[in-house]
C-alpha positions as CSV (number, residue, x, y, z in Angstrom):
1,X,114.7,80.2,115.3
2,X,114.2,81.8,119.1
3,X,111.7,80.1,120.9
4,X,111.5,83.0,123.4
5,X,108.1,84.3,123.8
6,X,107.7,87.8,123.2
7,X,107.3,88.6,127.1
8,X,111.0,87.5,127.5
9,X,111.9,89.2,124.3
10,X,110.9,92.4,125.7
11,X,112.4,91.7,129.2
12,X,115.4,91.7,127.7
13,X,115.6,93.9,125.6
14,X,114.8,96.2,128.6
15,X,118.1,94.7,130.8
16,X,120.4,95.5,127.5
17,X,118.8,99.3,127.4
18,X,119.1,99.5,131.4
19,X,123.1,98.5,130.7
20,X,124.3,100.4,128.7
21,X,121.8,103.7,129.2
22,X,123.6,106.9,130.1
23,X,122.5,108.3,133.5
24,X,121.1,111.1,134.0
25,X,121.8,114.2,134.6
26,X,122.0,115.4,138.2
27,X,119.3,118.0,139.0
28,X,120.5,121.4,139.1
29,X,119.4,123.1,142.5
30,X,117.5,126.2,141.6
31,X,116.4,129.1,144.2
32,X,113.3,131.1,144.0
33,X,113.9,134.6,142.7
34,X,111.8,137.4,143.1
35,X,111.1,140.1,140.2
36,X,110.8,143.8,141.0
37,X,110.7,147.0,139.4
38,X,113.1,149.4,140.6
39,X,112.7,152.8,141.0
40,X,114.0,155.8,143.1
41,X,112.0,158.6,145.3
42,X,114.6,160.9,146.6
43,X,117.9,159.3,147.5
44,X,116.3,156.2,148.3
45,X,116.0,153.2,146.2
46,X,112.3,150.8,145.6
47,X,111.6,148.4,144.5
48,X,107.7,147.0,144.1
49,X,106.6,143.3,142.8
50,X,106.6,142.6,139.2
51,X,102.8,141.6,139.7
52,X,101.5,145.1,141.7
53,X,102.7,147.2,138.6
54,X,100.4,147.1,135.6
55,X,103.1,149.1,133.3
56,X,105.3,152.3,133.3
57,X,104.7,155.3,130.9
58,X,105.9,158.5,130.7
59,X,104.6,161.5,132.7
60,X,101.4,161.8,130.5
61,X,99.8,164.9,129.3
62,X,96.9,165.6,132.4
63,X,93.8,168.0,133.1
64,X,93.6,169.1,136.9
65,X,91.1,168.0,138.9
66,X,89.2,170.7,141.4
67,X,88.6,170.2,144.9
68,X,91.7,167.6,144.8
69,X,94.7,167.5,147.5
70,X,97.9,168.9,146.6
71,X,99.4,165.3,145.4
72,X,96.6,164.5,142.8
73,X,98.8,165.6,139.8
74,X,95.5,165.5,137.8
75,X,94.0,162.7,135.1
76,X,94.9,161.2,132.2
77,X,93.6,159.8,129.1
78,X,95.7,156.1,128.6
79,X,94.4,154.4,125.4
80,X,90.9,155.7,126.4
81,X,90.9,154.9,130.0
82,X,90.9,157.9,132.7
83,X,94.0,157.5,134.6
84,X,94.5,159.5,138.0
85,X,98.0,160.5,138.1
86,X,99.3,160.9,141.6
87,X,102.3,162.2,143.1
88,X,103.7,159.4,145.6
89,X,106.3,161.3,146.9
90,X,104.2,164.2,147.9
91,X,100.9,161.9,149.2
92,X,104.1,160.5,151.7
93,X,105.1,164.0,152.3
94,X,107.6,165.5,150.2
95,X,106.4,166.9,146.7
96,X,108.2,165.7,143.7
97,X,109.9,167.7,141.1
98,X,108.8,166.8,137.8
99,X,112.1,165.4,135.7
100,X,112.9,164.2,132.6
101,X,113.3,160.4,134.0
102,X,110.1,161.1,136.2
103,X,108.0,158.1,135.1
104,X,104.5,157.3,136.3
105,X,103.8,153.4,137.4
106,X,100.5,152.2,137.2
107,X,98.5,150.3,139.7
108,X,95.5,148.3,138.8
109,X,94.2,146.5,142.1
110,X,90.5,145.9,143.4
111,X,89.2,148.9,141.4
112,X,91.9,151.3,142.2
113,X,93.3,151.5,138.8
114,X,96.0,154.7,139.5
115,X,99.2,156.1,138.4
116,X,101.7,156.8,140.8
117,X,104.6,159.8,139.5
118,X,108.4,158.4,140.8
119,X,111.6,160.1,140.3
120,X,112.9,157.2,138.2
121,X,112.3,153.7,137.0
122,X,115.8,151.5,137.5
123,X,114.6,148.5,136.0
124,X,113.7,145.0,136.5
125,X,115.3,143.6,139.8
126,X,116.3,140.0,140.2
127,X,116.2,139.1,144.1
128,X,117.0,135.3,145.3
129,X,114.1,135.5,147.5
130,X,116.0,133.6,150.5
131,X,118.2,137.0,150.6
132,X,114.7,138.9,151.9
133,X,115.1,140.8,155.1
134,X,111.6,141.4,157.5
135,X,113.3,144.5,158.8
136,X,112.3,148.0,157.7
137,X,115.0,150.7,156.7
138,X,115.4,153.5,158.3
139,X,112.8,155.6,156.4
140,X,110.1,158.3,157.4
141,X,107.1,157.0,159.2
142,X,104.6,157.4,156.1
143,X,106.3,155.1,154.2
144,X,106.1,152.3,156.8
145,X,102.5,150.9,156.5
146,X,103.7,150.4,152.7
147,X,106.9,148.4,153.2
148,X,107.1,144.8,153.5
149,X,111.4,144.9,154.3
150,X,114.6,145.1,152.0
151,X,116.7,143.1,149.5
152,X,120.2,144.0,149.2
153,X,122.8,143.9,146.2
154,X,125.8,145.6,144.8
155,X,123.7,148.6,144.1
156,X,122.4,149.0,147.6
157,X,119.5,148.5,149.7
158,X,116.0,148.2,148.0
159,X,113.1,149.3,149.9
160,X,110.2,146.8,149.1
161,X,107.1,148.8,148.3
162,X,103.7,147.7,148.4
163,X,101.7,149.2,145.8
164,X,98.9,146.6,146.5
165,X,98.6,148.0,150.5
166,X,99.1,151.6,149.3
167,X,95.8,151.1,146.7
168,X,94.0,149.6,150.0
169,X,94.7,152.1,152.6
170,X,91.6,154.9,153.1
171,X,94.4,158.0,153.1
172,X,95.6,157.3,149.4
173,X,92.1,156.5,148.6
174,X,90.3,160.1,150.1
175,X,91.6,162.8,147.2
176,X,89.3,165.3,148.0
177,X,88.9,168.0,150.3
């Protein structure tokens, strides 16, 4: 019979796991990525947070709104909720042509709940966010104040957009006449 008390038991049965335990697995470094959705105005290539885009719909059926500036494409009713549809290449300056990947993204931030028309959606983008670049492209001066740099990849350079400072600024928030 083992006169060990249960104390010592339990010591060692914790030395014989410690021996012959497997070690563990060395942690994998991982690097922080930043999600995007990508989308094209023009020639040039977006891309806006994951978080500052509520969703993506097709150009919706609209009714025009009087007394509006030329970029107000008009308003829409999205599952019951009046959407203003604007044209974001024509509030920065060049009107948009309306095709059949023309999608509208939708904005929903401190009560400016908007949809903005683009020339196409590209996608989800996957940035390591270490790869971020500060500098802004070369790019017409009303796009600036909305830009917060560039990511780059096999498919080009990405334009970061901010739809968040776009929603804040007085020019995209005065529609009328």
């Amino acid at each position: 019979m083992n006169s060990q008390s249960p104390l010592d038991l339990l010591r060692d049965l914790d030395v014989r796991c410690r021996q012959h335990a497997l070690n563990l697995p060395s942690p994998i470094e991982t690097k922080e990525e930043w999600l995007g959705v990508g989308f094209r105005m023009g020639e040039k290539l977006f891309v806006a947070s994951l978080v500052e885009v509520a969703e993506i719909l097709y150009y919706p059926s609209l009714s025009k709104v009087p007394g509006t500036k030329p970029w107000v494409c008009g308003i829409a009713n999205v599952r019951g909720n009046l959407l203003p549809v604007l044209d974001l290449r024509g509030f920065l300056g060049t009107p948009s042509h309306l095709e059949r990947q023309s999608r509208v993204l939708v904005v929903n931030h401190e009560n400016v709940y908007s949809g903005l028309v683009v020339d196409q959606v590209l996608g989800l983008k996957h940035f390591l966010q270490e790869s971020h670049q500060k500098r802004i492209a070369d790019l017409d001066g009303a796009y600036k104040p909305y830009m917060q740099g560039t990511f780059e990849n096999k498919e080009g350079e990405w334009n970061v957009f901010s739809m968040h400072k776009l929603a804040e600024s007085p020019q995209f928030l005065h529609v009328a006449y």
